[in-house]
C-alpha positions in Angstrom: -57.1 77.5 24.1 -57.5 78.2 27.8 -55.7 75.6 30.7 -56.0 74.5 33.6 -53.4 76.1 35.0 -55.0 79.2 34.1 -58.6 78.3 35.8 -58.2 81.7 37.8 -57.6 84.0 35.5 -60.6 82.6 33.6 -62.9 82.9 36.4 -61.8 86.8 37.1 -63.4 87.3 34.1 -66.9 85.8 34.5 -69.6 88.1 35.6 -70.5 89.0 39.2 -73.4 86.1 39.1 -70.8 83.8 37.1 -68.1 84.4 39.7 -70.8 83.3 42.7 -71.9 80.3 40.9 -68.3 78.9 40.3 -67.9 79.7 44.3 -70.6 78.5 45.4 -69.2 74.9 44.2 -65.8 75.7 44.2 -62.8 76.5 46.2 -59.4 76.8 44.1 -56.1 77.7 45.5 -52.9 77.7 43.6 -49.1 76.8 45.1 -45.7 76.5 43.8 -43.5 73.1 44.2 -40.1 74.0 44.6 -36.8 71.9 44.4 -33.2 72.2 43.5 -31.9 70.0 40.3 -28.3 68.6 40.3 -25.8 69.4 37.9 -25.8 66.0 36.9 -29.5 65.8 36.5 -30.0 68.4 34.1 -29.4 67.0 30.9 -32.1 64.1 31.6 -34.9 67.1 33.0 -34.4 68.7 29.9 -35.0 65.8 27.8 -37.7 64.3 29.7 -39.6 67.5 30.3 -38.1 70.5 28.1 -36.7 72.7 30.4 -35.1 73.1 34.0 -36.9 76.2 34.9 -40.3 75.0 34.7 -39.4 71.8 36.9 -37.6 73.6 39.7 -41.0 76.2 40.2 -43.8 73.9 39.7 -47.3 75.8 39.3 -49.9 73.6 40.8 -53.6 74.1 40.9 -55.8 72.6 43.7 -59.6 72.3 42.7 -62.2 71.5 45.8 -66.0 70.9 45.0 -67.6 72.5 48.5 -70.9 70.6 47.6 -69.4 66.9 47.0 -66.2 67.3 48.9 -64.7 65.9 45.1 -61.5 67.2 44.8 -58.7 67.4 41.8 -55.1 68.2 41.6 -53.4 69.3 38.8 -50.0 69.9 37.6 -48.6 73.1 35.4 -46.1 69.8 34.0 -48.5 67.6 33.0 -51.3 69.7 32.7 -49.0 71.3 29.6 -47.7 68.2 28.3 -49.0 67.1 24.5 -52.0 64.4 24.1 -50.8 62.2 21.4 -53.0 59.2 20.7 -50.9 56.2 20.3 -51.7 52.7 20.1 -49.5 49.7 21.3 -49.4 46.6 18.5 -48.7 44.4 21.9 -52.0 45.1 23.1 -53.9 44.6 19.4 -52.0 40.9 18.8 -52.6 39.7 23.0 -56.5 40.9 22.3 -56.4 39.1 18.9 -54.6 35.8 20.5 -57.5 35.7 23.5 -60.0 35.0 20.8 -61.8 32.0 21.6 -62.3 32.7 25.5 -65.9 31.8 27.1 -67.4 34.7 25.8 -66.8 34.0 22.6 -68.8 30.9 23.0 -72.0 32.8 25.2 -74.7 30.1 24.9 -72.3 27.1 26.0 -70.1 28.9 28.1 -72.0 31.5 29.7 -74.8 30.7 32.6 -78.4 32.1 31.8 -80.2 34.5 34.3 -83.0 32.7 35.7 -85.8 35.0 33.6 -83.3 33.6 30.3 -81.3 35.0 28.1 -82.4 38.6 26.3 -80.8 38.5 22.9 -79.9 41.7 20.6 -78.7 42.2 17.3 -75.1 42.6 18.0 -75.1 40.9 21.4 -76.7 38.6 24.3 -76.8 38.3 27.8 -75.7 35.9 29.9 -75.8 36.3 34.4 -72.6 36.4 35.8 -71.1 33.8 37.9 -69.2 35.8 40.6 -71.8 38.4 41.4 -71.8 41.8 43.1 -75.3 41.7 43.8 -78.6 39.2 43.5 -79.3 40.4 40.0 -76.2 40.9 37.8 -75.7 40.5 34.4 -73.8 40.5 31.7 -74.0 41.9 28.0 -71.7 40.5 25.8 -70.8 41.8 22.4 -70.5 39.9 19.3 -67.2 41.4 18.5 -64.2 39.8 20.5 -62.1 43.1 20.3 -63.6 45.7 22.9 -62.2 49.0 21.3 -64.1 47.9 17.8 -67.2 49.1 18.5 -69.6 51.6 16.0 -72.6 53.6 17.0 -75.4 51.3 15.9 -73.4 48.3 17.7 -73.6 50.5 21.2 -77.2 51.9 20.5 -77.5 47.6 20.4 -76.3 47.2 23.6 -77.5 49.5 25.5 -81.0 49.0 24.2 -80.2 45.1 25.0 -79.5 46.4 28.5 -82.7 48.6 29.0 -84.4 45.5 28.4 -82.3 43.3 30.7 -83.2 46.0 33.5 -87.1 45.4 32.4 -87.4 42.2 32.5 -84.8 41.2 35.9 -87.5 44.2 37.5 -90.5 42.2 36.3 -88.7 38.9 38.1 -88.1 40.8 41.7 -90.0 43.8 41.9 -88.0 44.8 44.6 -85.1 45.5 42.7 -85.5 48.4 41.2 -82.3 50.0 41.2 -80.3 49.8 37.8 -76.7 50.4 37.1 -74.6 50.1 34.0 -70.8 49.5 33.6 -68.7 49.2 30.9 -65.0 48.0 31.8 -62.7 47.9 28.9 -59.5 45.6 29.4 -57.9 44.5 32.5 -56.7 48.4 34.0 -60.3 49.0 33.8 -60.6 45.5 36.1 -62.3 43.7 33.5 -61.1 40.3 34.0 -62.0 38.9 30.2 -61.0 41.0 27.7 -64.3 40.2 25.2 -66.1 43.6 24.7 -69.1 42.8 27.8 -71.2 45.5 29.9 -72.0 44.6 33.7 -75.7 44.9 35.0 -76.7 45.4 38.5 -80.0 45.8 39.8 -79.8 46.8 44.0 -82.8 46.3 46.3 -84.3 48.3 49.0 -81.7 51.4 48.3 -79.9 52.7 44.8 -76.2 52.4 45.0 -74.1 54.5 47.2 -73.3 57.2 44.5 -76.3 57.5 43.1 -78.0 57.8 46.8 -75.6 60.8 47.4 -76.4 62.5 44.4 -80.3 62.6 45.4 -79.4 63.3 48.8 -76.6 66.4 47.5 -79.5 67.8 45.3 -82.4 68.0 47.5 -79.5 69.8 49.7 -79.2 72.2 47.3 -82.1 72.8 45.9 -83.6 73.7 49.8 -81.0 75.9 49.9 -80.5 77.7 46.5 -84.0 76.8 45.0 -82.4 75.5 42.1 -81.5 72.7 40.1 -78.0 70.5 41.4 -77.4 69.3 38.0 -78.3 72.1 36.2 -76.3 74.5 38.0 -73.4 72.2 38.0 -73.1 72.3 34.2 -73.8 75.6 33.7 -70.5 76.6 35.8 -69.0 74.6 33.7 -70.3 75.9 30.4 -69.2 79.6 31.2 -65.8 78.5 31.9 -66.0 77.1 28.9 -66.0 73.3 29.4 -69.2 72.0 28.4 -72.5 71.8 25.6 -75.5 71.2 25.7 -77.2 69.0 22.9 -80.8 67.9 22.7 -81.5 68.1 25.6 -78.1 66.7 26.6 -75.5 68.4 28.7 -71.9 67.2 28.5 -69.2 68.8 30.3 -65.6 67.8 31.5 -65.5 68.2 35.0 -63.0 70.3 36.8 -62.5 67.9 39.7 -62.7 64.5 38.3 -62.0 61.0 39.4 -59.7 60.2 36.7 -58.1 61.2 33.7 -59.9 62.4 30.3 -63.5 62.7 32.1 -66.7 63.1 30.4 -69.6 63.7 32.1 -73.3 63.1 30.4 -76.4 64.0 31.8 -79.8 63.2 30.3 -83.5 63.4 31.2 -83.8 60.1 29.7 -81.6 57.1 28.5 -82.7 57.6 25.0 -81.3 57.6 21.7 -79.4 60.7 21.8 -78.1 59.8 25.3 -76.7 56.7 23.6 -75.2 58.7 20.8 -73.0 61.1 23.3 -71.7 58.2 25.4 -70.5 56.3 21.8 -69.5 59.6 20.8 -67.4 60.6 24.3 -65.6 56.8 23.8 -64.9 57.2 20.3 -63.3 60.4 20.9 -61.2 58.6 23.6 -60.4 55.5 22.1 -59.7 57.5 18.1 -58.0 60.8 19.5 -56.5 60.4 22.7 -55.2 56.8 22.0 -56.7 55.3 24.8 -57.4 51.6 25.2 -58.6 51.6 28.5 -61.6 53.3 30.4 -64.7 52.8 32.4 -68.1 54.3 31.6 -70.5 54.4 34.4 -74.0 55.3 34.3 -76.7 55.7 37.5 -80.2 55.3 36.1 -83.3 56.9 38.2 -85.3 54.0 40.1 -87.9 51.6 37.8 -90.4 51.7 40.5 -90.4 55.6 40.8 -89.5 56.5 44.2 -90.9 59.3 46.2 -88.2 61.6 45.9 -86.8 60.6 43.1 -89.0 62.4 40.7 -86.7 64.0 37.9 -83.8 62.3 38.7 -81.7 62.5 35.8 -79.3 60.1 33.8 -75.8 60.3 34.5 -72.7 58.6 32.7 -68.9 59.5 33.8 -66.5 58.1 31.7 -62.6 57.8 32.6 -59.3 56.5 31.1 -57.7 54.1 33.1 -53.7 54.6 31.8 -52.0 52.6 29.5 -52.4 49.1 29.5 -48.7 48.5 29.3 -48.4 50.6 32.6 -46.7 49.0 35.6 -48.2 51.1 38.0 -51.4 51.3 39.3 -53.6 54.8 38.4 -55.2 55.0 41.8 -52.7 55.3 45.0 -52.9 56.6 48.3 -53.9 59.8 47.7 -57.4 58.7 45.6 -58.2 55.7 48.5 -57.1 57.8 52.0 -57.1 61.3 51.0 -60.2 61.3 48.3 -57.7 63.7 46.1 -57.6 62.7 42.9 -54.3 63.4 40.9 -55.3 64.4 37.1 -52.8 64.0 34.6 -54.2 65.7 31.8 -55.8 69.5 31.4 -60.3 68.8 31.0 -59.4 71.9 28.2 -57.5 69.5 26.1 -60.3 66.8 26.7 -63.1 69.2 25.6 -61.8 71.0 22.7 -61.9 66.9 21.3 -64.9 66.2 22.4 -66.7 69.0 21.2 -66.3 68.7 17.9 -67.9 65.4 17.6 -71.4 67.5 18.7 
């Protein structure tokens, strides 16, 4: 299995046409971290990471998207290191013991949007008190334990949602602006540990991201006469790092926010679209242990905007760490340098993910 680490190599071996696509989005340089190990720190180095050699010359790759100004760095240590999924009984008995928190108890403890309630098979909305914006809602999940969750359960909710966006459009046609987020437990910042998705739907202008993306591809298309999206996953299909499904394309992105990023796109937030994103937190949640992530997902406008036409549907999901983690997995470097320090190799995350297409 290719790395990371070896990101150069592979691209020397794409064709001439290969070679300008990856370029045209990407700039990647390579450096070597050097230091100089005590004696007396040996014996720990070795334990901790296997060997002195490869901690005293450090191999680090730096990945900059020329088009976004995204950028990823990764480590030759970490990029190398094992996935193992593990799962901390701590975190399974404080879920169990929260049992019986307001969202357990949605009708009486739970406030009503003003257009009421939209209920689904395996969940029900409820508007949320402390909102981000004048229409924001919540769908909460019958289960109590966020990481139980099975495909018909998340084709349930999302289904719920699409409805939720429907009807809060028909109440305020002005907002017409939908976007989807699903925070699991607290390193994800979801303040109640019930399984719930948040709904927003902006006025007068999408959400920040999603008005950058429209803006970056009309950039590019006037300039290349080609598809953003399109061209975007196709780099990352010939360096071997993403499928297309259905007319699904799924990829791990080389610069990502966070750790263990998938990245969906979809003409539509159908069915199938439904299936990859359960499929893509499955995979995280069963093989990679994790217990905490965030799925978001832009949707084009309801009211089909000039210039909007073909906009597709795009869900990014991250792991946020492990919930028994004392430190934070965003620092300084994410907020005031907008580099983003990956932990683990997209190769690792992909050769997973692929075999649940």
């Amino acid at each position: 299995m290719p790395s990371i680490i070896e990101l150069p190599e592979t691209i020397s071996e794409l064709s001439d046409e290969g070679k300008a696509l990856f370029n045209r989005f990407f700039d990647i340089r390579g450096s070597i971290g050097k230091m100089v190990i005590p004696e007396e720190m040996k014996p720990w180095i070795e334990k901790t990471f296997g060997g002195v050699a490869s901690v005293e010359q450090q191999k680090i790759i730096k990945i900059f998207n020329k088009v976004t100004f995204e950028s990823a760095m990764f480590n030759e240590l970490r990029a190398k290191r094992p996935i193992e999924a593990k799962t901390d009984d701590s975190v399974t008995k404080e879920i169990n013991e929260s049992a019986g928190d307001p969202f357990c108890k949605p009708l009486s403890m739970t406030p009503a949007d003003s257009f009421g309630r939209i209920k689904g098979k395996f969940c029900i909305t409820a508007s949320n008190v402390a909102k981000y914006d004048g229409l924001h809602g919540l769908v909460i999940f019958n289960k109590h334990n966020p990481l139980d969750f099975t495909e018909k359960e998340v084709q349930d909710y999302f289904h719920t949602s699409l409805k939720w966006f429907d009807k809060a459009h028909k109440s305020n046609k002005e907002a017409a602006y939908p976007f989807l987020l699903w925070n699991c437990l607290w390193r994800a910042a979801a303040s109640i540990i019930h399984g719930h998705f948040q709904l927003v739907l902006g006025e007068g202008k999408h959400y920040a991201e999603a008005e950058e993306y429209n803006e970056t591809r009309k950039r590019y298309y006037n300039e290349y006469k080609s598809d953003y999206f399109f061209d975007f996953y196709k780099l990352h299909e010939l360096i071997g790092l993403g499928l297309e499904r259905k007319n699904l394309r799924v990829f791990t992105n080389i610069a990502p926010r966070k750790d263990k990023e998938i990245t969906i796109i979809s003409e539509k937030p159908d069915n199938n679209f439904i299936s990859a994103v359960y499929k893509a937190a499955n995979c995280l949640v069963k093989d990679f242990g994790v217990m905490s992530f965030n799925i978001g997902i832009i949707f084009p406008p309801l009211n089909k905007d000039e210039g909007w036409e073909d906009f597709p549907v795009i869900a990014r999901i991250v792991d946020r760490g492990k919930l028994s983690n004392k430190t934070v997995d965003v620092g300084g470097m994410e907020m005031y340098a907008r580099s983003n320090v990956i932990e683990t190799d997209p190769y690792k995350v992909f050769e997973k993910i692929k075999s649940y297409f």
